[in-house]
N, C-alpha and C positions, 0 to 999 in steps of 0.2 A: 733832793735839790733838782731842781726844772731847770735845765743850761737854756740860755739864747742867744739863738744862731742869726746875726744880722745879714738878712739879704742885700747885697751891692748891687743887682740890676739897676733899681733905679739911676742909683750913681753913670752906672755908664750912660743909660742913656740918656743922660742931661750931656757928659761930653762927648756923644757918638754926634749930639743936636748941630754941632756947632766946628766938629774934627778935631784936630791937637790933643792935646792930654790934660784938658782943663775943665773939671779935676781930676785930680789923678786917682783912677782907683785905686793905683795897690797900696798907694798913702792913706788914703781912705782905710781899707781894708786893715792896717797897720795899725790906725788911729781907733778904730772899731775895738779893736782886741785891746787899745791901752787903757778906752777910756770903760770897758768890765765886759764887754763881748765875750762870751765862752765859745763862739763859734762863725764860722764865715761860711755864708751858701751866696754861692751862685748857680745861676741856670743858664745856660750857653743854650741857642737854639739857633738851628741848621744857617738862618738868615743874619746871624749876630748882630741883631738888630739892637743889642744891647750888651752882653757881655760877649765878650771873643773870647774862641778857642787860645788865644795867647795870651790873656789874661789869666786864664786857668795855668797854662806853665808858668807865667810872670808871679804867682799869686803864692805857689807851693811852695818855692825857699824861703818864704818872708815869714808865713803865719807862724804862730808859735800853739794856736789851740787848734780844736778842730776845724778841717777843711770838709764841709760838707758841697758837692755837687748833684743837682741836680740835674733831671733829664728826661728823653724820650732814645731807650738804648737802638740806635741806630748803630749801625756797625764806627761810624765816623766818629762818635759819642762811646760809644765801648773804648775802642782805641784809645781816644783821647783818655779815661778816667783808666786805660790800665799803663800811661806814660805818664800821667801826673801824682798817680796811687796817693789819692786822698784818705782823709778816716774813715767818710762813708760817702757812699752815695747814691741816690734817692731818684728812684725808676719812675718816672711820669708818662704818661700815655696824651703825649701832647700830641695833636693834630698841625700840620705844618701853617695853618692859616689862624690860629688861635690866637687872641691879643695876650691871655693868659691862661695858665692851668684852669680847668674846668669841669673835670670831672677826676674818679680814681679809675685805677684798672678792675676788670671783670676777672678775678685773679682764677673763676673756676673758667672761665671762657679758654682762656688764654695761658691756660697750667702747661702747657706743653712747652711754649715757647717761653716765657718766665723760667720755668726750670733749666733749659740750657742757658740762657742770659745769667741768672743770678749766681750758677755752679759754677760760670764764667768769670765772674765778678768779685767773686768771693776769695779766687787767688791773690786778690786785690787789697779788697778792702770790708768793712761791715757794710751790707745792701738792707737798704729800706723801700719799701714799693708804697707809694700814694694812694690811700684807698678812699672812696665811701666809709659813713659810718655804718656799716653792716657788717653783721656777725661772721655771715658767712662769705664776704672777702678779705674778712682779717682770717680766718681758718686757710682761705685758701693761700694765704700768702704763706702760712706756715709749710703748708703740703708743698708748695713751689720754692720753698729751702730759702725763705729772707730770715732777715736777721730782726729787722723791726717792723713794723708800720706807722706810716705818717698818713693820720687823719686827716682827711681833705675838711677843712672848716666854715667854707663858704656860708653853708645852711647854717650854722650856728650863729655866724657872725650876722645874717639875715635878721634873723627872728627874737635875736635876744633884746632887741628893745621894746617888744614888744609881749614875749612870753617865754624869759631866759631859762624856768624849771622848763617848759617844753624844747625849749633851744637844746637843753642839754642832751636829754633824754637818750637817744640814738648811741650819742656818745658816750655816755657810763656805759650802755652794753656791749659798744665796740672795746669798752676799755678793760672791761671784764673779760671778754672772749681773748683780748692779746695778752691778757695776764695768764689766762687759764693754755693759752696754745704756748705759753713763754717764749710770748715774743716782746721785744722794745716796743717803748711809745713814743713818737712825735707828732707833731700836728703843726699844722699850719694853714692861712691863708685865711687874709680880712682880719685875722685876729688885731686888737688892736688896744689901746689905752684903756677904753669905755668896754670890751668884755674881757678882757684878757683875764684877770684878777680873779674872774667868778668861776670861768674854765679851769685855770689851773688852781684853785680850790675844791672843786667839784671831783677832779680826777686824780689823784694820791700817786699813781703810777707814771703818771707823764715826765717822762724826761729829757724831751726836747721840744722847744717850741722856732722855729723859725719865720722870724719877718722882716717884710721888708717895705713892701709899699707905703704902709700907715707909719712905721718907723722914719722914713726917710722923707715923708710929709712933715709929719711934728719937729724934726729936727728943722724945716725951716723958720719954724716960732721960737722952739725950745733951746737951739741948738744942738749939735749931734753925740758932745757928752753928756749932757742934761739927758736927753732924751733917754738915752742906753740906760742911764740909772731909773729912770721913770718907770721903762719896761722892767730893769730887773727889780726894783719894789714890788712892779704885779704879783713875781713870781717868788717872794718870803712867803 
């Protein structure tokens, strides 16, 4: 079974647009998990330009499934995810100027400081690091001591309308290499209604998918329990 983890950024920054608490994310985030959500991600970044660091404590005592956070481990961002001790949380190599995630980490580049981070994290919680679909930074995430990897999706979600066995490609041998280093699978970003289905068919191992942009788009047509079953149909 493939869980999905509904991203709430959007939510916030529809009421960061306008101030007050309207809507309310952690209602949201409540309502996510009632209406078949297996999980809640947010990503808090340095400028909270969309979810707050007090959202992340306001959000802990409420959830009842997993609480996934994502990130760029800054020391403000370590702290924060070893006060709030979520179920996982998911290392991003975000740049401070970034509208959204955009790349994975260079996990052999950057093995040195990964491995004090994640040994850090790990007192905590299960750590996922955001990768490319490449073989050899899903090995190095094993070498730098994570628990999963979350396939960064963009490329896929690219090209699959146009050549979805090519789309895939990359990603059966990332998925193979985190099975063979036994590591977790999640993936995310762009994933959406029109590929989601084919991805998590494709991949047998995948056991988390998190979204949120295109979820919380369709929920304007579909409405936002409509939608959640929509997604989790993709993933029978």
């Amino acid at each position: 079974m493939t869980r999905l983890s509904v991203n709430i950024n959007k939510v916030a920054t529809i009421r960061n647009a306008r101030g007050g608490n309207n809507p309310d994310v952690l209602k949201v985030a409540v309502d996510c998990e009632r209406f078949g959500a297996e999980g809640i991600t947010i990503h808090p970044r340095p400028d909270e330009r969309h979810i707050r660091y007090s959202d992340a404590r306001g959000l802990k005592p409420l959830l009842k499934t997993e609480f996934n956070i994502e990130g760029n481990p800054t020391e403000d961002f370590i702290r924060l995810v070893e006060e709030v001790r979520p179920e996982q949380v998911t290392l991003v190599p975000d740049a401070h100027n970034v509208l959204t995630s955009n790349a994975g980490w260079n996990t052999v580049k950057y093995e040195d400081i990964l491995k004090d981070i994640i040994a850090r994290l790990k007192q905590v919680c299960r750590v996922s690091v955001f990768v490319d679909p490449q073989q050899e930074m899903v090995a190095g995430a094993k070498r730098c001591g994570a628990d999963r990897v979350e396939l960064y999706t963009e490329s896929y979600a690219s090209l699959y309308l146009t050549n979805r066995e090519k789309a895939i490609e990359p990603f059966l041998r990332a998925a193979k290499e985190a099975e063979y280093q036994g590591l977790g699978l999640n993936a995310g970003h762009d994933l959406d209604l029109v590929n989601l289905e084919y991805f998590h068919q494709s991949i047998p191992n995948l056991l988390e998918v998190s979204i949120g942009h295109a979820l919380i788009c369709d929920a304007l047509y579909f409405g936002l329990e409509n939608t959640i079953q929509l997604y989790k149909r993709c993933l029978k």
